[in-house]
N, C-alpha and C positions, 0 to 999 in steps of 0.2 A: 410355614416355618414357626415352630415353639415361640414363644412371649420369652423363652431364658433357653440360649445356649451356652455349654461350656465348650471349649477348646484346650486340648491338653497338647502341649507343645512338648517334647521330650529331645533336648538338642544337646550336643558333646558338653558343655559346661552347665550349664543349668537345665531346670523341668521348671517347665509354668502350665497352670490354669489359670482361666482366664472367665470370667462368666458376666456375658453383654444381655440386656434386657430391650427387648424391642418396646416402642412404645407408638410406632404409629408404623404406617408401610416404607417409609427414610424414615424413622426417626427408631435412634439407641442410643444407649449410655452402660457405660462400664460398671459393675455393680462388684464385682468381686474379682482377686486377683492374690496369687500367691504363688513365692519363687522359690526351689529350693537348688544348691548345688551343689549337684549328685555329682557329678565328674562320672557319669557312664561312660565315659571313654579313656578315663585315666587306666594309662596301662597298655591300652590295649595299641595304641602304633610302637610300642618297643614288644610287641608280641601277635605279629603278624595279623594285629588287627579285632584281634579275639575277645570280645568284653569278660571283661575280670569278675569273679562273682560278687566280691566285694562290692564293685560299681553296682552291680544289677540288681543288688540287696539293699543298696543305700536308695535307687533307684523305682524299687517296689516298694518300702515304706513311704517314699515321698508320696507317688501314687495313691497309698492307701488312704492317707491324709488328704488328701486331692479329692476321693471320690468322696471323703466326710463332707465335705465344703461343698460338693456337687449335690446332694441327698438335702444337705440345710437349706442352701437355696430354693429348693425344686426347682434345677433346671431339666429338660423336659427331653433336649438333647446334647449326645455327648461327642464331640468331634476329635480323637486322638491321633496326633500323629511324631512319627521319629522322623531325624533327619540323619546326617552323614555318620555319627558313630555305629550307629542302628544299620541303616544300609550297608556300611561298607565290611560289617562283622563277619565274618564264616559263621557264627554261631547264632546269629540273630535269631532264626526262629528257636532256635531255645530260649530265650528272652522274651519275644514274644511269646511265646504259648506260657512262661512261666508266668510272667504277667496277667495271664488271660483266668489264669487257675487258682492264681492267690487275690485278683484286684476286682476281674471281672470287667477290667475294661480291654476292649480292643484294640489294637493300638494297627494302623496304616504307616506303612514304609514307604514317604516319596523320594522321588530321587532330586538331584539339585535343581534339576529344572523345573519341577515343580516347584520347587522350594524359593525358588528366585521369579517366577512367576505369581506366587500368591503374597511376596512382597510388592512386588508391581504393584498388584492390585489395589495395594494397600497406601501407595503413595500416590499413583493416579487417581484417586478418589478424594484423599484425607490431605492432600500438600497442595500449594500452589504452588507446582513446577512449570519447567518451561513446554515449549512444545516439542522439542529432542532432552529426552533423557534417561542418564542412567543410574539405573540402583545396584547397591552395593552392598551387600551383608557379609559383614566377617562373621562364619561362627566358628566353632571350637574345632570341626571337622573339615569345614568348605569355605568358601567364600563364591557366591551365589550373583548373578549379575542379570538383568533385563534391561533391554532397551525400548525407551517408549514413545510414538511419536506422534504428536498430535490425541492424547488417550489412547492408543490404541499397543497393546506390549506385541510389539514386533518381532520378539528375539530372546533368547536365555540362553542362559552359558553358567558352568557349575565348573571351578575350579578346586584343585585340590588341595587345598592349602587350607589352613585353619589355627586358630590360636594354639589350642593342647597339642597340635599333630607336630607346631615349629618350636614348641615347646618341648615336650621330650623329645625331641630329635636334635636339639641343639643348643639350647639352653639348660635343661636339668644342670647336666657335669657341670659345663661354665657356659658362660656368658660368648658364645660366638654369633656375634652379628653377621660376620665376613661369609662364612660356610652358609648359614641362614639365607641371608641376600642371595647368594648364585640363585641355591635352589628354587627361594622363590622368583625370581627374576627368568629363569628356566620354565615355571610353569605358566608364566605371566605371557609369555610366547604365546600361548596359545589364544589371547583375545583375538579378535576382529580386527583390523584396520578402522574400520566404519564406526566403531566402539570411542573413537578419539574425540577430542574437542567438547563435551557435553556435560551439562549439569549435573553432578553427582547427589545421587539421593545418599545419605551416610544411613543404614541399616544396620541394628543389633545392638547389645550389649557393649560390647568393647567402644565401638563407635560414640555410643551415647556417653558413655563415658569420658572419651575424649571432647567432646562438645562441652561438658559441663567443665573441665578443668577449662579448656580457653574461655568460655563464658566467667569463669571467676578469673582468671588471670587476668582479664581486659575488663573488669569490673563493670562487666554485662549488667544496665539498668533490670532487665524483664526475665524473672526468675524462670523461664519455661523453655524445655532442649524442645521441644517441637517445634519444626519450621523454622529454628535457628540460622542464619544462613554466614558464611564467612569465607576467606579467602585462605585456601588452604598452603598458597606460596606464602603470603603472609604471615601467617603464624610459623611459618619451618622453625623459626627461632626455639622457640618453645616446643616444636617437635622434638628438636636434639636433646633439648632440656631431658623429656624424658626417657628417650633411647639410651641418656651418658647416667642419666639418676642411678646410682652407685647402692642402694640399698631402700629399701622399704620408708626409712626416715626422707629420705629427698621424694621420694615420690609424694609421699603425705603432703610436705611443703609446696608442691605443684599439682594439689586438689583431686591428688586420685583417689578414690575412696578404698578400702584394705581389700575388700571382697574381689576385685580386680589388678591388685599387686603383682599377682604371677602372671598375668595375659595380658597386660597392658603393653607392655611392650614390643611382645611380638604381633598385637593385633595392630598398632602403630607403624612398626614396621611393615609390615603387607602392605596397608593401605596407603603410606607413603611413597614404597615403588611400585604400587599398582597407578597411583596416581600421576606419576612419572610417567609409565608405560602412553597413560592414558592422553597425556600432555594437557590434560582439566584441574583446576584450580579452584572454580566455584563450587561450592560445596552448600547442600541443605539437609538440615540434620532430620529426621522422622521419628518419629515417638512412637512409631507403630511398625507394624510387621507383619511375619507372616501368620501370627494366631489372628487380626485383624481382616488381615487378605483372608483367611479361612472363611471364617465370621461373612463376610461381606462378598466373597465369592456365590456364596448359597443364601445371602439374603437379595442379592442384584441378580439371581439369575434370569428374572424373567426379563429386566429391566438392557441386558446388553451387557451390562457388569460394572456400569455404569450408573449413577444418580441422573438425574435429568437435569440439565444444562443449567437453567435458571437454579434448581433448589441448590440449598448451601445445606447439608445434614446436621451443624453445627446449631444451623436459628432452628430448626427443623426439632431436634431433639431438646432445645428448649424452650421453647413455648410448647412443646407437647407436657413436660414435665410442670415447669413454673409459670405459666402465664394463663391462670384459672378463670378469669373473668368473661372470657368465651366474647369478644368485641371483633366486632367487624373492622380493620385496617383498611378499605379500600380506599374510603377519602381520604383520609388521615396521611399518606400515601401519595394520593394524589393530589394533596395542599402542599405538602410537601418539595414535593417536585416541581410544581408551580414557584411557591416560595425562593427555592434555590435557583432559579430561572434568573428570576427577576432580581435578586441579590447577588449573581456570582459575580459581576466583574469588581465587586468588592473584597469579594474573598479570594480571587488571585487566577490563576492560568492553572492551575493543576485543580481536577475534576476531583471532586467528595461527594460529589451527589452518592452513590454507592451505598459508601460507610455510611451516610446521614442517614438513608433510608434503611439501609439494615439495624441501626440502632432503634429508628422508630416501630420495625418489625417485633421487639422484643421488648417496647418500653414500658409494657406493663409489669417485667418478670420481678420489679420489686418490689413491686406490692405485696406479693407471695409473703413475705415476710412480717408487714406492717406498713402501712399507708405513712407510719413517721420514717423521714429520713429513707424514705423509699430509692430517692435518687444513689444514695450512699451504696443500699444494695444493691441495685442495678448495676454499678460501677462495678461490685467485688463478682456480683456474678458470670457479668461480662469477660472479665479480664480472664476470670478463672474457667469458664466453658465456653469460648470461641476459642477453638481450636481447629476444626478443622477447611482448608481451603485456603485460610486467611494467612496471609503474613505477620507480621510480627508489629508492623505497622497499623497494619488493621485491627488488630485485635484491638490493639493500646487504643487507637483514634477513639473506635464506634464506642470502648469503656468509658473513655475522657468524656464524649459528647453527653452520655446517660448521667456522666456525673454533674451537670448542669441542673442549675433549679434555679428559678426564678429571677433573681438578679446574682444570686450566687451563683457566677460561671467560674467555677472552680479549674479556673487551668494553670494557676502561677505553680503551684509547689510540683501538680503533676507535668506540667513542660518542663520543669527546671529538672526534675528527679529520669524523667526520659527525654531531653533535650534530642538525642541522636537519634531518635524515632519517633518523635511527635511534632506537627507542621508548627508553623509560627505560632505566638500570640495572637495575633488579629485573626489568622484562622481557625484559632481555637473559638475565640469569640463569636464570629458568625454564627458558624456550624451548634456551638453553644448555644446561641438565639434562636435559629431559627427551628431548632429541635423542642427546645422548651415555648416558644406560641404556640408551635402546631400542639403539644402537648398540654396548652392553658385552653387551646381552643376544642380538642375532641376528647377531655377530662370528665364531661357529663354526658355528652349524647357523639353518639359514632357515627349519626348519616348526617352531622352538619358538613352546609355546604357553602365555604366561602371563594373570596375574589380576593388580587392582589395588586394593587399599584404603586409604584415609588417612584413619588415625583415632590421634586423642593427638597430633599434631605427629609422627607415624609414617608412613610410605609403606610399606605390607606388600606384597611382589613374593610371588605364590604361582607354583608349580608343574602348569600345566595336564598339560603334553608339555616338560619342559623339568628336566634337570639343573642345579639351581642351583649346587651348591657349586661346580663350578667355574669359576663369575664370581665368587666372592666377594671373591677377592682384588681384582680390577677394580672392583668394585662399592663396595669399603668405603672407595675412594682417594675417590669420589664427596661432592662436598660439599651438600647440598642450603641453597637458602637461606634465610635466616629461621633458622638452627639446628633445623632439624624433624631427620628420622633415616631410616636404610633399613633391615627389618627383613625379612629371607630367610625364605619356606616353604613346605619340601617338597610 
């Protein structure tokens, strides 16, 4: 597989590329991306389906634009594909072959189940979900569903519903929720029974959209819709909010951004009695999709389609990118886990060994920057690229712990600022401590090899393979909490 692929996504409301840069065999990172909204399908379900030339001209210059961005980059391979406006057109290969003649790209016509399978892909790899569950993408043409159980996607289902399709069919003239509902509620017949009860993965535009206004309505601490997760009976309130918003002005006031003014509503509506149907309320939001599932379909295929168990793609892609200093982790690692052994029944009944250690996987990445105030970066890097696998919890913890140095365990303003997702105080402090020894202690040489015992309200650091006195000065800044003590031997 190329060092740089593009994905050209071509769906009823918007076209995207997308161009990811591999940097190790799991490790990528997004390098370039751009949206345009072409509406190729506007028109076309109040005319038997047929894409309008209009759409397929706003459609081909986006594209053109699209292949500049492809060419600047060098990427090396170009993956395009249509979904439901595209398939379901009588006229499609006019479209494509017009496409083919003016763009020079190709473009592949999957059908929903495909389309709902390489979303799977994309949340079974990139979310922590549960072990049944389902994803759900509203686009502009379908609404696309896989079931996944234990990683493995069991199941796809392509409905035909879609935000522009509920759109002119029932809202253009006016505003009929009533007509709308039967209909969709008629196609909604046709899920699975077995389909019921299960974690919803929230897939697409429309979706993400709706995550980000109840993220600002409930003055969501953690700026990021990925992995969001929320209670979708609970917020109904706020769903009516926006079903009854009366014009463009009340929508603003309830955080919907203008670019989604005409589809918010009907994408709200589907996925409110789909979730009915569904009798599921937990809901987890994904940032990712089916240009991801592309991406990751054909970079996992040897692999199962799968990452491998242990690796997290997240620490993976950066320490390939930011963590230059090329240092062996193994002890470091495994002082580590030692250390929290013998400290946990201080730090509580709920297990962080996890998070501690994934922090110290990456505790170099902020050096990258400047060895001053390194801790500082480590924090913003953290928060901002663990993304994937981790919750929302996690991401914040393993940031928080990085942002520790020395005797500054900075966890007042950041607990107080994410109180609702970050552990106690005292557990900040621990995890705070014993991230930064282990980090005063493998700061010079990376095969030291120490001991640990805590006995008298004393933490005894012994000397395996490892020169102590010269951490001591580091070491004696160190505040342990509780008032206990650090006691150095040779």
């Amino acid at each position: 597989m190329p060092k740089r692929v593009a994905i050209i996504d071509i769906g009823s409301n918007s076209s995207r590329v997308v161009i990811f840069q591999r940097t190790s065999r799991y490790g990528f990172h997004l390098i370039a991306q751009k949206k345009a909204t072409v509406r190729v399908s506007e028109g076309s379900f109040i005319n038997n389906g047929y894409l309008q030339e209009k759409a397929i001209e706003r459609t081909i210059n986006a594209l053109k634009v699209f292949k500049t961005i492809i060419k600047d980059y060098k990427a090396k391979k170009v993956l395009a594909v249509a979904t439901a406006a595209v398939r379901n057109a009588p006229n499609r290969y006019h479209f494509i072959k017009k496409v083919k003649e003016e763009t020079g790209i190709k473009i592949k016509v999957i059908d929903g189940n495909k389309e709902a399978y390489f979303g799977a892909v994309a949340a079974k790899n990139l979310l922590p979900i549960d072990s049944e569950t389902l994803t759900v993408d509203i686009g502009g043409g379908s609404t696309d569903m896989a079931l996944i159980k234990n990683g493995k996607i069991e199941e796809t289902l392509s409905l035909n519903l879609g935000t522009i399709k509920i759109k002119e069919l029932f809202f253009d003239k006016k505003l009929d929720i009533s007509s709308a509902s039967e209909y969709i509620k008629n196609e909604l017949k046709k899920i699975p029974s077995h389909f019921k009860g299960k974690q919803i993965v929230a897939i697409g535009g429309v979706l993400r959209t709706l995550t980000k206004s109840i993220m600002e309505n409930s003055r969501y601490s953690f700026k990021k819709i990925h992995a969001f997760e929320y209670d979708f009976n609970k917020e109904l309130p706020f769903i009516y909010s926006i079903l009854n918003a009366k014009n463009d002005k009340d929508l603003k006031k309830l955080f919907i951004k203008e670019s989604r003014f005409d589809t918010i509503k009907e994408g709200v509506l589907i996925f409110k009695l789909l979730l009915e149907q569904l009798k599921s309320s937990k809901v987890i939001t994904s940032g990712v999709g089916i240009r991801e599932g592309i991406f990751l379909h054909d970079m996992l295929r040897g692999s199962g389609g799968n990452f491998p168990k242990e690796l997290n793609p997240s620490i993976v892609s950066i320490t390939d990118r930011l963590d230059m200093l090329d240092i062996s982790y193994k002890e470091k690692i495994k002082a580590a886990k030692k250390l929290y052994n013998i400290l946990k029944e201080f730090i509580g009944k709920e297990d962080y060994q996890k998070q501690l250690i994934d922090a110290i996987k990456i505790s170099n990445v902020g050096k990258t920057l400047t060895i001053y105030n390194e801790h500082k970066h480590a924090y913003y890097i953290a928060s901002a690229e663990l993304n994937w696998q981790y919750t929302h919890k996690d991401m914040l913890l393993i940031a928080t712990i990085m942002r520790s140095k020395g005797d500054k365990l900075v966890y007042k303003p950041l607990q107080k600022e994410h109180e609702q997702l970050l552990p106690s105080k005292k557990v900040l402090k621990w995890l705070g401590f014993i991230y930064t020894l282990i980090d005063v202690i493998y700061s010079y040489k990376s095969d030291n090899v120490v001991d640990f015992e805590f006995k008298n309200k004393t933490l005894i650091v012994k000397s395996k393979k490892c020169s102590l006195p010269i951490f001591f000065d580091d070491i004696k800044n160190l505040k342990l909490p509780e008032d206990f003590k650090i006691e150095l031997k040779a």
